[in-house]
Each structure stands twice: as C-alpha cells, then as structure tokens.
PDB file of N, CA, C and O in Angstrom:
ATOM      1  N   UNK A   1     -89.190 122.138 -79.859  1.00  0.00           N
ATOM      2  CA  UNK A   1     -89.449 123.205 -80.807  1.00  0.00           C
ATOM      3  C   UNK A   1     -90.477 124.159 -80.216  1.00  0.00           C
ATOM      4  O   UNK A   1     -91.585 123.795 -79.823  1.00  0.00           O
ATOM      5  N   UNK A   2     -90.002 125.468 -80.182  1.00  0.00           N
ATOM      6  CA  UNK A   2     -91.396 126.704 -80.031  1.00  0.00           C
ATOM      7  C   UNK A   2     -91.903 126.799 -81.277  1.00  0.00           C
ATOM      8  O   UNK A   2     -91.324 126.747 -82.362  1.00  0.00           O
ATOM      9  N   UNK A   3     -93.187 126.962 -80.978  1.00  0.00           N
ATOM     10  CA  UNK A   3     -94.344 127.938 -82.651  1.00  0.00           C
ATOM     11  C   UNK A   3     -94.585 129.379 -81.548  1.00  0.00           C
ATOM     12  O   UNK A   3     -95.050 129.506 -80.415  1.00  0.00           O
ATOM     13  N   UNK A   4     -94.295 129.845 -82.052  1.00  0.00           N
ATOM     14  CA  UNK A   4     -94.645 131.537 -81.401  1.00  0.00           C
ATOM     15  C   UNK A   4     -95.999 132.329 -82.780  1.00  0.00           C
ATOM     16  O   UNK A   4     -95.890 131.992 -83.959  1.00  0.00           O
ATOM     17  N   UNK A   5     -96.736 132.981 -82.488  1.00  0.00           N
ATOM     18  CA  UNK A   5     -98.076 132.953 -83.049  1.00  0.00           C
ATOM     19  C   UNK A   5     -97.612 133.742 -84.523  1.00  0.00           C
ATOM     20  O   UNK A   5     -98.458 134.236 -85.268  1.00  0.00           O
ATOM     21  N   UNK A   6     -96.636 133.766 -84.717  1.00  0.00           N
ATOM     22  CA  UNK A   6     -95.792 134.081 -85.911  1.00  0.00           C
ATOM     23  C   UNK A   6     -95.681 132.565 -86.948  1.00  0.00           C
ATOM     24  O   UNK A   6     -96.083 132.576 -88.112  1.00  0.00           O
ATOM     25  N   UNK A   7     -95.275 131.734 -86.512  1.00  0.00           N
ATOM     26  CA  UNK A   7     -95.218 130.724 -87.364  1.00  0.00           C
ATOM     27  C   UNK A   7     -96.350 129.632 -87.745  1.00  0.00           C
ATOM     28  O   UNK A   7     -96.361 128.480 -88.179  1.00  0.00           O
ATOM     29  N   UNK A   8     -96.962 130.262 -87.491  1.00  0.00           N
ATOM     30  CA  UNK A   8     -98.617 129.507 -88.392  1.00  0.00           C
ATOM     31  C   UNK A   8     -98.904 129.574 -89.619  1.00  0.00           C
ATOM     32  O   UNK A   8     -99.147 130.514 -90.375  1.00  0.00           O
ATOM     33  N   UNK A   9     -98.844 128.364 -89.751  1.00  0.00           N
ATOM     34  CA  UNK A   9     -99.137 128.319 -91.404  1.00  0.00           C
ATOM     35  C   UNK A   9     -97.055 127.662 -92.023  1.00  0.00           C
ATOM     36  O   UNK A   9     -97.023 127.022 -93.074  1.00  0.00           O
ATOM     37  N   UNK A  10     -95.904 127.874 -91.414  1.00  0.00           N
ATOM     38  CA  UNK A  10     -95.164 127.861 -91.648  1.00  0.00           C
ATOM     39  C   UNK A  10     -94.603 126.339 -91.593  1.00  0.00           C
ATOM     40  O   UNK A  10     -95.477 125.563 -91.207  1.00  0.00           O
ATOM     41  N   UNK A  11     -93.550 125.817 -91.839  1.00  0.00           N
ATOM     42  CA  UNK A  11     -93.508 124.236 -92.220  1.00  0.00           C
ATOM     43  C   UNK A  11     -93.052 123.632 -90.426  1.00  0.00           C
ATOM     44  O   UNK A  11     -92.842 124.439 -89.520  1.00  0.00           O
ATOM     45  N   UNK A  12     -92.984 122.235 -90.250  1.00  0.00           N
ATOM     46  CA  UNK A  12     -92.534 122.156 -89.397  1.00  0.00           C
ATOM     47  C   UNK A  12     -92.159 120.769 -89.990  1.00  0.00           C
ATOM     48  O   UNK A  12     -92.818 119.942 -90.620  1.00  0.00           O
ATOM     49  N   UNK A  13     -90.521 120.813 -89.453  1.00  0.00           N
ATOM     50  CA  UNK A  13     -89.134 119.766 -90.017  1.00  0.00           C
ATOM     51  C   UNK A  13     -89.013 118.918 -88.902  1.00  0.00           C
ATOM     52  O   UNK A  13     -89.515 119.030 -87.784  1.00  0.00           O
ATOM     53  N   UNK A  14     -88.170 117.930 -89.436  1.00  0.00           N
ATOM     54  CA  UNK A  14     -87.780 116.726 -88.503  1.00  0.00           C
ATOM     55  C   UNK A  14     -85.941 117.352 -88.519  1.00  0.00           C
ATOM     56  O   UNK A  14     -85.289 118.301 -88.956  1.00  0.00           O
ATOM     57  N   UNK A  15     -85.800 116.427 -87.944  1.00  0.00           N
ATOM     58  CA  UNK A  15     -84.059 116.566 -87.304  1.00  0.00           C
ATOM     59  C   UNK A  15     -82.600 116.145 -89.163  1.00  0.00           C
ATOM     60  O   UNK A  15     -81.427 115.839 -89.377  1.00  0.00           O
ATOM     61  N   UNK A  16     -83.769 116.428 -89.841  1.00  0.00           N
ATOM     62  CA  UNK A  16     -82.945 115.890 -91.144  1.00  0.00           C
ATOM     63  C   UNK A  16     -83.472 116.747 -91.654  1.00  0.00           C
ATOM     64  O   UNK A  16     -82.831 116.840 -92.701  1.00  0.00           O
ATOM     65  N   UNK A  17     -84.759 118.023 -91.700  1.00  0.00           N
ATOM     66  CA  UNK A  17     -84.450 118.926 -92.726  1.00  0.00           C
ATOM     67  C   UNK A  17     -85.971 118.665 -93.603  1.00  0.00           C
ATOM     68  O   UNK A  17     -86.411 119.603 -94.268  1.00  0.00           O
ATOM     69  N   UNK A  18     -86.570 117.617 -93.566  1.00  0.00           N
ATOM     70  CA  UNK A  18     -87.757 117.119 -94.673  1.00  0.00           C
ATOM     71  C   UNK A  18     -88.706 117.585 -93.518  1.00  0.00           C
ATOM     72  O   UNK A  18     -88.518 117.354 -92.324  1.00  0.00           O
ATOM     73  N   UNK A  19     -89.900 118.371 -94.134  1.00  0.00           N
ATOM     74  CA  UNK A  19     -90.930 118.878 -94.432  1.00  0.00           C
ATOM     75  C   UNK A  19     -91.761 117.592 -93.637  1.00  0.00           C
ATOM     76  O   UNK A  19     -91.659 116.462 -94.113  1.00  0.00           O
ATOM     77  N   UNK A  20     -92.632 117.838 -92.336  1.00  0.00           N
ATOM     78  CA  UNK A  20     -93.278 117.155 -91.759  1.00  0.00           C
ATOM     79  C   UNK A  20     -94.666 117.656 -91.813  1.00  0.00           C
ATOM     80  O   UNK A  20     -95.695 116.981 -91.858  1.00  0.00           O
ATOM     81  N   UNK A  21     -94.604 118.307 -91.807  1.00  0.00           N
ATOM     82  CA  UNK A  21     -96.368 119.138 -91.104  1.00  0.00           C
ATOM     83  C   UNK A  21     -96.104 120.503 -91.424  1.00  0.00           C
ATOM     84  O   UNK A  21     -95.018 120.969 -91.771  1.00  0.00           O
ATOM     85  N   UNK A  22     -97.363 121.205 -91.255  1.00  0.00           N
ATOM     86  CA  UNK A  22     -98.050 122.825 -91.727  1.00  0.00           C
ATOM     87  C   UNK A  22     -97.903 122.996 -90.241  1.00  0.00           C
ATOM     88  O   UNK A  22     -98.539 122.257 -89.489  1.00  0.00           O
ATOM     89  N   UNK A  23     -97.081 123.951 -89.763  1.00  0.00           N
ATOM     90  CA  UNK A  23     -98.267 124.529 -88.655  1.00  0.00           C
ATOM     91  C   UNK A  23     -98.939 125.307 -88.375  1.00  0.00           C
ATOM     92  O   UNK A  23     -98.610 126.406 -88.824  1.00  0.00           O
ATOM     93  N   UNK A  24    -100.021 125.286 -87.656  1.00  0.00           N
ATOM     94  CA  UNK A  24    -101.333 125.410 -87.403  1.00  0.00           C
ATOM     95  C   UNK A  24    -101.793 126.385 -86.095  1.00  0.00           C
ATOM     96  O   UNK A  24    -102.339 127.473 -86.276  1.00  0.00           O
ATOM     97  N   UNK A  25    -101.567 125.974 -85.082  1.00  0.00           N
ATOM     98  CA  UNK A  25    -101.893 126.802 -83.595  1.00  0.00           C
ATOM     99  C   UNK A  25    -101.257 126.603 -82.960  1.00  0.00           C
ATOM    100  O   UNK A  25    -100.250 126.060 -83.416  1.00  0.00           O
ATOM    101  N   UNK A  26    -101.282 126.806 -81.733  1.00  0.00           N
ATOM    102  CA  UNK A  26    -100.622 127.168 -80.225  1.00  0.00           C
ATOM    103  C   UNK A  26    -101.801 126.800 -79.700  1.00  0.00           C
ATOM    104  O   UNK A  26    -102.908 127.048 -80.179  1.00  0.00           O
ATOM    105  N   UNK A  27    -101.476 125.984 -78.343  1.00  0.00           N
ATOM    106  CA  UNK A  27    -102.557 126.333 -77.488  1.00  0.00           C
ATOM    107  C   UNK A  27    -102.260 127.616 -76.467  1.00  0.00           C
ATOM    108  O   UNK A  27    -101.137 127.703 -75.972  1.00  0.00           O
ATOM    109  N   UNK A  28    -102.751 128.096 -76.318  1.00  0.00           N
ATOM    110  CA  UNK A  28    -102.540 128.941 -74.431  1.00  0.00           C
ATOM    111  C   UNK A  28    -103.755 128.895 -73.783  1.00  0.00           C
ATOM    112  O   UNK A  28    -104.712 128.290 -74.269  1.00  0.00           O
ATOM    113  N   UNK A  29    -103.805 129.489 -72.712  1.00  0.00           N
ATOM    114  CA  UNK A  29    -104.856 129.458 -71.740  1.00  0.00           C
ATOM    115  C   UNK A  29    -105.663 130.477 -72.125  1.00  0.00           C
ATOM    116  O   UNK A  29    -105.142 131.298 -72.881  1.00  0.00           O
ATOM    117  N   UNK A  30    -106.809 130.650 -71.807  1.00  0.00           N
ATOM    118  CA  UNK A  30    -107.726 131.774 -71.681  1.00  0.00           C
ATOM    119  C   UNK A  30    -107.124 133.032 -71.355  1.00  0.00           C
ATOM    120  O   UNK A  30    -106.449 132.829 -70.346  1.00  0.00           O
ATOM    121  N   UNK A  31    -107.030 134.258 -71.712  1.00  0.00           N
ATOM    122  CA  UNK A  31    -107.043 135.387 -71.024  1.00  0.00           C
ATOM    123  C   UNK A  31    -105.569 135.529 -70.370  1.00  0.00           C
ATOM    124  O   UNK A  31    -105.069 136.528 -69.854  1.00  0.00           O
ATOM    125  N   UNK A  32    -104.994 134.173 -70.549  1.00  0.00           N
ATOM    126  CA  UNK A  32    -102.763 134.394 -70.061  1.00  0.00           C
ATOM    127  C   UNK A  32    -102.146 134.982 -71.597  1.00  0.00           C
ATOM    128  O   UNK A  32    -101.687 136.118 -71.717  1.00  0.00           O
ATOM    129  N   UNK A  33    -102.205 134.307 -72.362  1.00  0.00           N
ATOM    130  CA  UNK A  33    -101.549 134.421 -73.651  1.00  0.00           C
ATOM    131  C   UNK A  33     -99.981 134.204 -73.609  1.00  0.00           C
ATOM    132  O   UNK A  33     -99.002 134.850 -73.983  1.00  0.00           O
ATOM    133  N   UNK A  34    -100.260 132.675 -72.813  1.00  0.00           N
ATOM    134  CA  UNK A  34     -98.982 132.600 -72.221  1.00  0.00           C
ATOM    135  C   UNK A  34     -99.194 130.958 -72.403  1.00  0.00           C
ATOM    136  O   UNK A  34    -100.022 130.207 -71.887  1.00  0.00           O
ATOM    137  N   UNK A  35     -98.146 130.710 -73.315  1.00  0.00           N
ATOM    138  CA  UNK A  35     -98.366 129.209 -74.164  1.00  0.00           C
ATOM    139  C   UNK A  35     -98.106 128.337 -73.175  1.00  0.00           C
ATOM    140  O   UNK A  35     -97.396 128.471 -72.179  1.00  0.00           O
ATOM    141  N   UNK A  36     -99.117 126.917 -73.759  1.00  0.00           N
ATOM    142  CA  UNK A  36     -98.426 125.457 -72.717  1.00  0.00           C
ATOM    143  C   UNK A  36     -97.769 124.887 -73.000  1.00  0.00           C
ATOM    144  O   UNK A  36     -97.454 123.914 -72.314  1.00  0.00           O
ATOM    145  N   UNK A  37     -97.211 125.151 -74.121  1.00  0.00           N
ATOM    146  CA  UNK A  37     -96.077 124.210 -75.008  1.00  0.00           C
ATOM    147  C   UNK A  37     -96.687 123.173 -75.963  1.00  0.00           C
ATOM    148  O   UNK A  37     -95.968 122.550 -76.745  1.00  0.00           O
ATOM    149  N   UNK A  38     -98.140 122.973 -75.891  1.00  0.00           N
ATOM    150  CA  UNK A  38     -99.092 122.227 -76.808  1.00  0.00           C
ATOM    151  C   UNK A  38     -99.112 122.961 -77.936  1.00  0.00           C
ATOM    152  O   UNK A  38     -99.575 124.101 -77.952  1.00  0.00           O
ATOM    153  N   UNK A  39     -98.556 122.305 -79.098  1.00  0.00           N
ATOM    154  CA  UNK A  39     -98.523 122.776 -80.563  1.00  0.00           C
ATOM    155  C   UNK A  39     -99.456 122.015 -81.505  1.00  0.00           C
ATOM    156  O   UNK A  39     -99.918 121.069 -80.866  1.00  0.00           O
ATOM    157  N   UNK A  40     -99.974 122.030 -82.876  1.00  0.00           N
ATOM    158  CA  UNK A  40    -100.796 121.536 -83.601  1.00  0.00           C
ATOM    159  C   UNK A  40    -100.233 121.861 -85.228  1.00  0.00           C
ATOM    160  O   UNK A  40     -99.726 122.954 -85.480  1.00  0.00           O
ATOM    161  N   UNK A  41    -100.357 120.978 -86.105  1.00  0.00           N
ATOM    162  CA  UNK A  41     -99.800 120.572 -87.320  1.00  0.00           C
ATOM    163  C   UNK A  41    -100.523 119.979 -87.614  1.00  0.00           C
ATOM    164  O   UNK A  41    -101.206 119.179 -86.975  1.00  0.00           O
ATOM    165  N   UNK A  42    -100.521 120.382 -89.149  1.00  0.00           N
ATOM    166  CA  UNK A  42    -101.413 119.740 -90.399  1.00  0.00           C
ATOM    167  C   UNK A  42    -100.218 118.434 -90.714  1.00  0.00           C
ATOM    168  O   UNK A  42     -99.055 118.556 -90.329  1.00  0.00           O
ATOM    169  N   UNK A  43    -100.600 117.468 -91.301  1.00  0.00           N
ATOM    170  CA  UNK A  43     -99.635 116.041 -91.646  1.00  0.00           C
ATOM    171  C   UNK A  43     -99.239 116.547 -92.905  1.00  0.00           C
ATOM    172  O   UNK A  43     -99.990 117.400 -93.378  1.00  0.00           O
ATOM    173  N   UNK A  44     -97.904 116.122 -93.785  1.00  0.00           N
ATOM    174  CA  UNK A  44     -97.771 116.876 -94.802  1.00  0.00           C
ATOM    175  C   UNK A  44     -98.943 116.419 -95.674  1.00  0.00           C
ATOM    176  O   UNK A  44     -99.678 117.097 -96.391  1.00  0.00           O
ATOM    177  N   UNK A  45     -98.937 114.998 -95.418  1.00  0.00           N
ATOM    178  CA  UNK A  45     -99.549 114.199 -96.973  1.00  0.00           C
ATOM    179  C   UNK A  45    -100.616 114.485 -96.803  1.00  0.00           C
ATOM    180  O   UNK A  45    -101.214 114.448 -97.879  1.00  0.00           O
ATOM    181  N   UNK A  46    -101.437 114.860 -95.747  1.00  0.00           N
ATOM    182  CA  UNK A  46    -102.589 115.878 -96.044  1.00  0.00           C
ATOM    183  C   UNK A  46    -102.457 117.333 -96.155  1.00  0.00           C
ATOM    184  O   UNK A  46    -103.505 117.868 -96.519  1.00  0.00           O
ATOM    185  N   UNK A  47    -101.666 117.976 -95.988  1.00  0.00           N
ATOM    186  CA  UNK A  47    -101.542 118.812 -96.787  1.00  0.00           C
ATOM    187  C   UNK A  47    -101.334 118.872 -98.468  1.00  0.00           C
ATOM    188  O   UNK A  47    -101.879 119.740 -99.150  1.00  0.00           O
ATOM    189  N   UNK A  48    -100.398 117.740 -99.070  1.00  0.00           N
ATOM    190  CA  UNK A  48    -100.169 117.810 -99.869  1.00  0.00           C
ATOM    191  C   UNK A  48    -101.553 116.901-100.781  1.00  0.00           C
ATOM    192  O   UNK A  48    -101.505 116.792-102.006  1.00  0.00           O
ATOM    193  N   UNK A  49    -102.177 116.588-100.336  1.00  0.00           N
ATOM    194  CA  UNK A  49    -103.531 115.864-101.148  1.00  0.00           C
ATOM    195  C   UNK A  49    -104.399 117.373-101.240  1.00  0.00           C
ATOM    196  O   UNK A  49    -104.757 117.634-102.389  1.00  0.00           O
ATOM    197  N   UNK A  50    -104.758 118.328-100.259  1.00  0.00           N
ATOM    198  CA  UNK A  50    -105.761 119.129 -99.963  1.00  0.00           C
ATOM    199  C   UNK A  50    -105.402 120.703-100.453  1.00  0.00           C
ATOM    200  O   UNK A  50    -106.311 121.532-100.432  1.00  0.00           O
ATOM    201  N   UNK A  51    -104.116 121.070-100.873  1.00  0.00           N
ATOM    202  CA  UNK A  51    -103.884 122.061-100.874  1.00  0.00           C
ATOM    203  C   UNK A  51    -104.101 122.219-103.062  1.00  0.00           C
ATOM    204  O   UNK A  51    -104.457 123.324-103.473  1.00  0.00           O
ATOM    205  N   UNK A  52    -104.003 121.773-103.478  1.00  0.00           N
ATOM    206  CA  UNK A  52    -104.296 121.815-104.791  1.00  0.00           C
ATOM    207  C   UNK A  52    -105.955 122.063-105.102  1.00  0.00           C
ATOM    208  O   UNK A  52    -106.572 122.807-105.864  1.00  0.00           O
ATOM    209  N   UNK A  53    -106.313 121.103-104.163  1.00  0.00           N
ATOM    210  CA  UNK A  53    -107.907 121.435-104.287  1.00  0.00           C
ATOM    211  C   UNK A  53    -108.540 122.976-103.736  1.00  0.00           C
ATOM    212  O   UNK A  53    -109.612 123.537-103.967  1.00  0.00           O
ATOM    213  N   UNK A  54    -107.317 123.372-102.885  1.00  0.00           N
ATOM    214  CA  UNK A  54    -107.669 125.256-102.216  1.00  0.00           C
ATOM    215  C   UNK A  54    -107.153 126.061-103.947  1.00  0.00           C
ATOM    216  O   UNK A  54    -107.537 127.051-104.568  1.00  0.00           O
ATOM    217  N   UNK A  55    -106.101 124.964-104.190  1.00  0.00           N
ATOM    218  CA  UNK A  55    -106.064 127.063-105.097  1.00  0.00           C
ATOM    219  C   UNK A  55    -106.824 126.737-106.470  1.00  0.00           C
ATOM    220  O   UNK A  55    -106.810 127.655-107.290  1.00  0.00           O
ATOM    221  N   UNK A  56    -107.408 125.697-106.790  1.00  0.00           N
ATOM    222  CA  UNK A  56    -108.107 125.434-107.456  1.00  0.00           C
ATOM    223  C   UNK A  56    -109.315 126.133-107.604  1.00  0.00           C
ATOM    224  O   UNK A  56    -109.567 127.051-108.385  1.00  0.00           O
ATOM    225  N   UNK A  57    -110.140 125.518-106.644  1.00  0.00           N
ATOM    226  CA  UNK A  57    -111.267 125.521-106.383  1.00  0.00           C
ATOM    227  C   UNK A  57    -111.945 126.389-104.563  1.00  0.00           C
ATOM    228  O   UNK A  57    -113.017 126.263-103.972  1.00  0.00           O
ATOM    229  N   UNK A  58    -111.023 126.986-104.329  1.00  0.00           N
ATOM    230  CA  UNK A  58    -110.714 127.393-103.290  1.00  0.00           C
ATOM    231  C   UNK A  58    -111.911 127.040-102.241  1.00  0.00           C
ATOM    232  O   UNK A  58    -112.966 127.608-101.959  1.00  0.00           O
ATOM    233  N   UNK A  59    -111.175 125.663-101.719  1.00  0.00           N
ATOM    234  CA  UNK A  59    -112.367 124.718-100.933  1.00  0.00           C
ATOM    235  C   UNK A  59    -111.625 122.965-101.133  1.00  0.00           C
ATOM    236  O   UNK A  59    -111.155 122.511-102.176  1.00  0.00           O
ATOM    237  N   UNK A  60    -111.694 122.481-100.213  1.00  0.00           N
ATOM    238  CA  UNK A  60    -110.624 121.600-100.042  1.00  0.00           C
ATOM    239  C   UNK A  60    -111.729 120.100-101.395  1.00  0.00           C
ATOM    240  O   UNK A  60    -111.311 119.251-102.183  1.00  0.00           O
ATOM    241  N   UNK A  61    -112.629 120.375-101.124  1.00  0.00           N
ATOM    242  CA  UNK A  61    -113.600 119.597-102.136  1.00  0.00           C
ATOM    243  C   UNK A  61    -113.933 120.164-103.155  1.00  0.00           C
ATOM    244  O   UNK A  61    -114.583 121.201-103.018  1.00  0.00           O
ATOM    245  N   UNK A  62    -113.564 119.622-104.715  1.00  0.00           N
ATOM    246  CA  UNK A  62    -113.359 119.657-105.765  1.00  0.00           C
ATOM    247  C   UNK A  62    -115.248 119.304-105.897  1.00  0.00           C
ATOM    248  O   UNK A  62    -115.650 120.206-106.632  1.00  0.00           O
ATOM    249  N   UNK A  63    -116.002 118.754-105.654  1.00  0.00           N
ATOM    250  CA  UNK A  63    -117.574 118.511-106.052  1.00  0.00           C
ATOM    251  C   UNK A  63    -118.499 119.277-104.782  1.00  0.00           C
ATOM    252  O   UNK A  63    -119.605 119.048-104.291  1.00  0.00           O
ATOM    253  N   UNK A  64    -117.743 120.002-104.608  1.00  0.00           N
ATOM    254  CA  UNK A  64    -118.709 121.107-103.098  1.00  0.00           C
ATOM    255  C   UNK A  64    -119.770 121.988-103.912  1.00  0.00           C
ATOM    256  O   UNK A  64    -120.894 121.971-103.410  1.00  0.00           O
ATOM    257  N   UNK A  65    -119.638 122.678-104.959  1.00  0.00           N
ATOM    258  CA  UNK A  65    -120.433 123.011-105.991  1.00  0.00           C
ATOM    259  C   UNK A  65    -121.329 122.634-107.216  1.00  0.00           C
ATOM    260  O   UNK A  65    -121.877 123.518-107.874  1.00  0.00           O
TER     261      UNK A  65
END
C-alpha cells in the first residue's frame, strides 16, 4: 500500500475491506521529499476509545481540566 501526503488522517483496510488503522504519516528523508515506503497508523481500537473524548472535550483526556 502507498499513503501519499494526501491520505493522512484517512482509514487504512485489510484485504477484506474492515477498517484497521487511521493514517497518520509518511516517513521521507530530510530535504528529498521522496518517501521510504515507512508508513505510520493509529490502531483502530485506539482510535475508537480516544476519538469521542476529542469531540467531546477536545483533548483525548476527559479529567485534563
């Protein structure tokens, strides 16, 4: 799979279609902007524990205040 700096934040699927991970970044090098193929994803079930507490309370901790 490519993430091109367009799909951040966008879902990332398994070979059946279900919802695996958020993704997140790209790596590239310094100053190339020319990817290594190293990608990064949020897990869903942490997404799905942490994201109620953002539009809530916008802050992943519900007692931060």
């Amino acid at each position: 799979m490519d993430i091109s700096a367009g799909n951040s934040g966008g879902p990332l699927i398994d070979s059946y279609g279900h919802v695996i991970g958020v993704n997140t970044a790209t790596f590239t090098r310094k100053g190339s902007g020319i990817s290594s193929g190293v990608n990064f994803a949020i897990p869903i079930d942490t997404a799905v524990r942490i994201v109620p507490y953002l539009i809530v309370y916008g802050t992943p901790y519900a007692d931060r205040f």
